[in-house]
Structure formats: structure tokens, C-alpha cells
C-alpha positions in Angstrom: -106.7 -217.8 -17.8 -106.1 -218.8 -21.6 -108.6 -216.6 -24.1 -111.8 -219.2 -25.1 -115.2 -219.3 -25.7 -115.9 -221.4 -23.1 -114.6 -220.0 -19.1 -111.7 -222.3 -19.2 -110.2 -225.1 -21.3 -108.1 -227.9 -21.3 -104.8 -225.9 -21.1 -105.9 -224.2 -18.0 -106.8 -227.5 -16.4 -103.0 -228.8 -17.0 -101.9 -225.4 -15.4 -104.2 -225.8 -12.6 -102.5 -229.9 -12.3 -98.5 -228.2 -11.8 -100.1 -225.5 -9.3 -101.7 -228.3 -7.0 -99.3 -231.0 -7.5 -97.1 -230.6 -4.7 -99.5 -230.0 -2.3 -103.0 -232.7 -4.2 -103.5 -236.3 -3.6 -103.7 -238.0 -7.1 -107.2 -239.5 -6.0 -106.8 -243.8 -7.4 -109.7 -245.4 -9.8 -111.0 -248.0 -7.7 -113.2 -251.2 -9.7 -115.0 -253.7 -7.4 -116.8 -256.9 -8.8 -119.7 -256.7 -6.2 -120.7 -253.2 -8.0 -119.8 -254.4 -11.4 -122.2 -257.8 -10.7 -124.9 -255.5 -9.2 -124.9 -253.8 -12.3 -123.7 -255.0 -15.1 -121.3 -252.8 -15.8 -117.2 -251.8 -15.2 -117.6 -249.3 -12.7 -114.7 -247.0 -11.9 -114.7 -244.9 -8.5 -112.5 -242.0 -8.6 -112.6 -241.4 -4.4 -112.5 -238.1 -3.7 -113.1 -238.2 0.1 -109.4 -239.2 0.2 -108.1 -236.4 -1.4 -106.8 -233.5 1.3 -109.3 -232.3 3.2 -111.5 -235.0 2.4 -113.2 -233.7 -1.0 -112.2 -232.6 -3.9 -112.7 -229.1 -2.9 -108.9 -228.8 -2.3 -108.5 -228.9 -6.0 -110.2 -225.3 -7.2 -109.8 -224.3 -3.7 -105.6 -224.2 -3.9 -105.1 -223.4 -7.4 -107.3 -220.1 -6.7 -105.6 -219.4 -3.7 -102.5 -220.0 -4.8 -103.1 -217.3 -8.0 -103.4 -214.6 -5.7 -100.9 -211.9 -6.2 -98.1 -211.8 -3.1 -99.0 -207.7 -2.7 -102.6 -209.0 -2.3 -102.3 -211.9 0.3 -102.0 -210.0 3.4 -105.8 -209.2 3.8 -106.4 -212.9 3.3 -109.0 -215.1 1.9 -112.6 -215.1 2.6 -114.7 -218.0 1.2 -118.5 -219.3 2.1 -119.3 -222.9 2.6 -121.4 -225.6 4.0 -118.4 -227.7 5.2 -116.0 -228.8 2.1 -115.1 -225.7 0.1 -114.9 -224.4 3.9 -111.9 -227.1 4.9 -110.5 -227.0 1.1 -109.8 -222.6 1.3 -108.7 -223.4 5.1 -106.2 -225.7 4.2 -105.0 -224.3 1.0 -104.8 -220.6 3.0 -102.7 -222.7 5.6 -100.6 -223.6 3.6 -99.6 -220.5 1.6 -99.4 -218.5 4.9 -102.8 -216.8 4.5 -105.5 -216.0 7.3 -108.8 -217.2 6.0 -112.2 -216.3 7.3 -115.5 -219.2 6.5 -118.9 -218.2 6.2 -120.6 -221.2 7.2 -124.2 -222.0 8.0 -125.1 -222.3 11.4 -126.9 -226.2 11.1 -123.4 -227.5 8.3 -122.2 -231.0 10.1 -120.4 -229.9 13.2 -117.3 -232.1 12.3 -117.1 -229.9 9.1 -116.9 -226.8 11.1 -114.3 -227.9 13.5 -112.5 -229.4 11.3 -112.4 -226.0 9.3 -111.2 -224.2 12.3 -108.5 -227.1 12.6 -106.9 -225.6 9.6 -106.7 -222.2 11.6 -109.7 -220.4 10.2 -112.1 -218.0 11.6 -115.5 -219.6 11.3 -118.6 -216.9 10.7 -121.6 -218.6 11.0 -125.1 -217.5 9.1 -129.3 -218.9 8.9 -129.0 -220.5 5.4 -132.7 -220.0 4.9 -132.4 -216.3 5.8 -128.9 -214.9 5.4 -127.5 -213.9 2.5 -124.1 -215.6 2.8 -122.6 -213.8 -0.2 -123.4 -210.8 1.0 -121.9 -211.1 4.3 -118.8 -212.7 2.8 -118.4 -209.7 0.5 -118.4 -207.6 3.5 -116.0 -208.7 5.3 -113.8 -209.0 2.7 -114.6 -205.1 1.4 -113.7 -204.0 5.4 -110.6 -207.1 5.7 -108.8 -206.6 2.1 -109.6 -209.9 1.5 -110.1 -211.8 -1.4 -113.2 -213.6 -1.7 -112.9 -217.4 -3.0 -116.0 -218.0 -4.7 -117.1 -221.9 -4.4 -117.7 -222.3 -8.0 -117.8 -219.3 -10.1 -114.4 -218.7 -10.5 -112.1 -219.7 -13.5 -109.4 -221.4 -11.2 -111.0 -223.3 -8.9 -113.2 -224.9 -12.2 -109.6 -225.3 -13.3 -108.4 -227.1 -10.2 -111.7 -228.9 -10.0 -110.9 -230.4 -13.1 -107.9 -232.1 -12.2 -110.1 -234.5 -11.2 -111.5 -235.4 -14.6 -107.9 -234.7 -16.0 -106.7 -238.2 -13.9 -109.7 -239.9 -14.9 -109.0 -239.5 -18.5 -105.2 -240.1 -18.0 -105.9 -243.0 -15.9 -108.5 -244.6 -17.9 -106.4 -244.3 -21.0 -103.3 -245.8 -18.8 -106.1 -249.2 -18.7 -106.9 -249.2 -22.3 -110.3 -248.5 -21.9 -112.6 -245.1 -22.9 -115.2 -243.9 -20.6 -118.9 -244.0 -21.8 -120.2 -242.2 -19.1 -119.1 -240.0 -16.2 -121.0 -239.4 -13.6 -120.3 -236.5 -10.9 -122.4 -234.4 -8.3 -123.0 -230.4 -8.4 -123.9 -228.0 -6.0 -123.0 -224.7 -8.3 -121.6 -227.1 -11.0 -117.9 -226.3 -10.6 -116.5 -229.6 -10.1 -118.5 -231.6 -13.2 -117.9 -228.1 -15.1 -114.0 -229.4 -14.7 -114.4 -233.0 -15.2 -116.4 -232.3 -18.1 -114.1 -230.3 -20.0 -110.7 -232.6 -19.0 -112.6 -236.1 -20.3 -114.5 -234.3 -23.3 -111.3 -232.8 -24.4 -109.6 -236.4 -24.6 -112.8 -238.6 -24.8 -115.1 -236.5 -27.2 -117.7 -239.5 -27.2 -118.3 -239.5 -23.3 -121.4 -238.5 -21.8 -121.3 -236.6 -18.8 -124.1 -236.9 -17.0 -124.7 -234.6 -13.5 -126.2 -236.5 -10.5 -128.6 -234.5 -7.6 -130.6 -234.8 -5.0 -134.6 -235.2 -5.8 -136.5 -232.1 -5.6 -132.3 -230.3 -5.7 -132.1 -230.9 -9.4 -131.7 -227.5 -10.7 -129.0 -229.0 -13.0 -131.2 -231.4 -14.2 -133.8 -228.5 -14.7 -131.7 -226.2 -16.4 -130.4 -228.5 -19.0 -134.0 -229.2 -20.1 -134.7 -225.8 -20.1 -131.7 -224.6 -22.1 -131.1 -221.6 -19.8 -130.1 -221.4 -15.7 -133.2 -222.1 -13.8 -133.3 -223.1 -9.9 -135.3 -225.4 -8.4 -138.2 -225.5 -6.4 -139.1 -225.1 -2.8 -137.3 -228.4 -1.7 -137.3 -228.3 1.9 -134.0 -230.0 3.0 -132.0 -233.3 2.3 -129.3 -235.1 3.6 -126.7 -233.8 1.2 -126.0 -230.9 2.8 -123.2 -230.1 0.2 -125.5 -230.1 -2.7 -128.4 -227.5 -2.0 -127.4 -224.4 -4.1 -130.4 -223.3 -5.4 -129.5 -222.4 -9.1 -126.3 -223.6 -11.5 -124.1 -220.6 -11.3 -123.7 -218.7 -14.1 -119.9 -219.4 -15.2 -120.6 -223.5 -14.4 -123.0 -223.3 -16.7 -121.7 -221.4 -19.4 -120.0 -225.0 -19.6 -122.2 -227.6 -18.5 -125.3 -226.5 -21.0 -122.1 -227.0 -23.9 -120.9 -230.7 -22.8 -123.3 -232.5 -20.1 -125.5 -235.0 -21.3 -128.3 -235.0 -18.7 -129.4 -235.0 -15.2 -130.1 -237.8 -13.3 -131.3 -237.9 -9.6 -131.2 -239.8 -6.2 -133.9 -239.6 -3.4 -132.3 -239.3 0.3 -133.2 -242.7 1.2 -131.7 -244.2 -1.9 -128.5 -241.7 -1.0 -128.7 -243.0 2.4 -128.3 -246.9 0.7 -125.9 -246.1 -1.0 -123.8 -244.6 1.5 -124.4 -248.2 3.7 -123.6 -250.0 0.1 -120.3 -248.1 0.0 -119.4 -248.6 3.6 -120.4 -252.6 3.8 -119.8 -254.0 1.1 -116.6 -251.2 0.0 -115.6 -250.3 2.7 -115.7 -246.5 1.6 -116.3 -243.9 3.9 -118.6 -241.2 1.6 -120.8 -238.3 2.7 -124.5 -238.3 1.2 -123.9 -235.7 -1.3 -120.5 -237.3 -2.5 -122.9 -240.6 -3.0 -125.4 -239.3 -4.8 -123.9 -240.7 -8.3 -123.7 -243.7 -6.8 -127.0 -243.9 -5.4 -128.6 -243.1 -8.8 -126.2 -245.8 -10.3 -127.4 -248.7 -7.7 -130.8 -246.9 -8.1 -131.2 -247.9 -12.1 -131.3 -244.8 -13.2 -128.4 -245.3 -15.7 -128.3 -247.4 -18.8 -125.2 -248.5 -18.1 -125.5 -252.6 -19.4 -122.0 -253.4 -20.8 -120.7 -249.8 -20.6 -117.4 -248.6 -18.6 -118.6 -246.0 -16.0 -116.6 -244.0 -14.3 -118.6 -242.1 -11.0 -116.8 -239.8 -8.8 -117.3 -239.7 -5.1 -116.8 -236.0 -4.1 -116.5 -236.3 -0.8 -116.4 -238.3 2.9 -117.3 -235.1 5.2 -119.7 -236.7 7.0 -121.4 -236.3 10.2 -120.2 -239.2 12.6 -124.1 -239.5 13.8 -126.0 -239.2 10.6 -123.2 -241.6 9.4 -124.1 -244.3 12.1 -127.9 -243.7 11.6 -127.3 -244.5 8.1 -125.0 -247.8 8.2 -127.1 -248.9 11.4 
């Protein structure tokens, strides 16, 4: 990667666009006038849950993969995950002709971990509230040769992540308009680490503003506190995608530079917002790939008059908890 103060840059995120494009879904922004009406806004969706695999975990997930030197790909890849990074190293490993080997948690939406083993991975599954899933993923790369694809800590899958906010810039410049705020989801802050740096390098003006669960906003916390802090004992919430417990460290190194603020969602606003989407958009998006939108239908944005863009990061989501929260 290109020599910066900051983990990557904008040049890195181009590099990351010709490694992926073969193989990426450029993800459409999508405007509808019953959000813009609820709001009073321009709302752009950038929809992530129909990029490969479902989320944009594809993004960070091939470019990383795909960096791996040939003499090093024969002990594989070996990633941990609730569900999208899982499908997104799966698929990417595929691909390039790589076994791959998910550490998943034993109660991550069953459809996520079939679908991982779809892809032709071996599925290890761990007690997120007593394993240590790094640790176990370490091992088996140290014993396999493997290399281990971090979720979010990782220069190259940032990169790839922020291909995402590279199309939104591109794509809202192609409209003639400028973003005033971008709103995106973090678990360990990779993908809003990437979208920040594509938009802020073109639209220096934007705020990017980070979107949690209630009670999961160590984001939110660690922006306020000026340093990485997690959050508290939260218990559990319907975006399973979105429960690390502290920003990682490289994610950070960016997001403390260029994020705006944290804003967050309960479960049962997520859970309207996800209905919202479905009815009335007919958008198919997992609770943690809603959360910006929830806190946008929510009021938690000043967003009168503004253009907004708000990515939906993923549509993973489990067929019953999707029924129980469209019923």
C-alpha cells in the first residue's frame, strides 16, 4: 500500500476498484419520493445487499484475497465472521482457487452459514460470548499455512471497502449534486473507514456520520472520547453484523480524522425500518445493513433540504426474523 499518514488513501482505493472490477457489482444510487417526502430530504441509497454475496463485504474481502502472493496461496485463507465477511472471503477464495476456512459463531443466522459453506468453505463454529474467535482463527492458520483475512484491520480490504464510497462520489458527481452527509454502519469500522476516505477526498465538505445499534455505539463513544473505547455490557440486538465490541485500531486511525459523529438506532426502530424498506421499497435489507436508515426515518439527522446519501450494507438476513419483522 502507498506510504501515508493515514492506513490507506485515495490511490489505494482506485487500486483496490481495477482488482475487484471483474469480479464486483457496481452497487446503483437508488432515490425514492416516499423517503424523500418522509423526510424532507434527497435521499440516495447505495444498496449493498445486491452486491456479490449480498453485502459489501465482497469488496475488502477480494481485493485482500486477491493480494496474496501465488507461493502463499496454497495454505489458504482463514477469516472470522458472523455471516457477511464469512460469504465475502468464501466467495472471493472461490474464486481465485483458494480453500478457505470460517470461524463463525455458533447462534450467526443459519442462512449465513450455509450459504458460506455454499461457496465451498469449511465452517468452524465458536460461543461468541466465550470464545476468543481471533485466537482460534490464528491457530488454525499457524498449523494450516493460512493466511488470516482480518474483517476490518487490514489495509486492503479498507481499500476494497471503499470502493463503495469511491461510486458514490463518482456517481453523485455524474448527477450534479455534492453529498452533505453520508451515512454508513460499522462493526470494526472498515467499510465507513473506506467510504470516508473515497467521498472526503473528492467532497472535502461532506460529513460522514457512522450509524449503530443503541447500547453497540462504541463508534459513537470513541469519537467523543477522542481515543478507541468499547462499549458497554449491551446484551444482544438484532444486528447481528454490528456487535464488535471496540473500533479497531487501524479503522480508527481514520475514522477519528474524517467522521463527523455517531448516531444510533434502537432494534425496534431497525426492525421499522427494515418493514419501511421492504413495503414501501421493496428492498430486501438485514437489521444491521438498516441501521442508517432507521436512524434517518428515526429523526436523528438534520437532514431538511440536504442531499443524503445512506448505504445499506447488507440483505443477509434470517428468512424468520425477516418475516417476524415485516409481519
Amino acid at each position: 500500500m502507498t506510504e501515508q499518514l493515514l492506513p490507506i488513501g485515495p490511490a489505494d482505493i482506485d487500486a483496490a476498484a481495477r482488482v475487484i472490477a471483474p469480479y464486483a457489482i457496481r452497487t446503483p444510487l437508488l432515490s425514492f419520493p416516499v423517503l424523500n417526502e418522509r423526510v424532507g430530504a434527497k435521499v440516495f441509497l447505495k444498496p449493498e445487499m445486491l452486491q456479490r454475496t449480498g453485502s459489501f463485504k465482497f469488496r475488502g474481502a477480494f481485493n485482500k484475497v486477491a493480494s496474496i502472493p501465488q507461493d502463499k496461496r496454497a495454505g489458504g485463507v482463514v477469516a472470522f465472521s458472523s455471516g457477511n465477511h464469512a460469504q465475502g472471503v468464501a466467495a472471493a477464495a472461490k474464486i481465485l482457487d483458494m480453500q478457505a476456512t470460517i470461524v463463525m459463531p455458533a447462534d450467526a443466522p443459519l442462512s449465513k452459514r450455509e450459504r458460506t459453506k455454499s461457496y465451498g468453505a469449511e465452517v468452524v463454529l465458536y460461543d461468541r460470548y466465550n470464545d476468543d474467535r481471533e485466537a482460534i482463527s490464528r491457530g488454525i492458520a499457524e498449523k494450516r499455512g493460512a493466511t488470516l483475512v482480518r474483517p476490518y484491520d487490514d489495509p486492503f480490504v479498507i481499500a476494497g471497502q471503499g470502493t463503495a464510497g469511491r461510486e458514490i462520489a463518482e456517481d453523485m458527481a455524474a448527477l450534479g449534486l455534492s453529498p452533505d452527509i453520508v451515512v454508513a454502519p460499522a462493526s470494526g469500522g472498515g467499510l465507513i473507514a473506506g467510504v470516508a476516505t473515497a467521498v472526503k477526498a473528492r467532497y472535502p465538505l461532506a460529513e460522514i456520520v457512522v450509524a449503530e445499534p443503541e447500547s453497540f455505539d462504541d463508534h459513537g463513544i470513541s469519537l467523543s472520547a477522542g481515543h478507541r473505547e468499547p462499549h458497554g455490557p449491551a446484551g444482544r440486538t438484532i444486528c447481528d453484523a454490528l456487535m464488535a465490541l471496540i473500533p479497531g485500531e487501524m479503522t480508527f486511525a481514520i475514522n477519528s480524522k474524517l467522521l463527523a459523529r455517531g448516531v444510533t438506532a434502537s432494534d425496534k426502530e431497525v426492525g421499522a425500518a427494515v418493514a419501511f424498506a421492504y413495503r414501501e421499497l421493496k428492498l430486501v435489507v438485514e437489521p444491521g445493513g438498516a441501521v442508517g436508515l432507521a436512524a434517518l426515518l428515526a429523526g436523528r439527522l438534520d437532514v431538511a433540504g440536504k442531499n443524503v446519501v445512506i448505504v445499506l450494507s447488507g440483505g443477509n438476513v434470517d428468512a424468520d426474523l425477516f418475516s417476524e419483522l415485516v409481519a
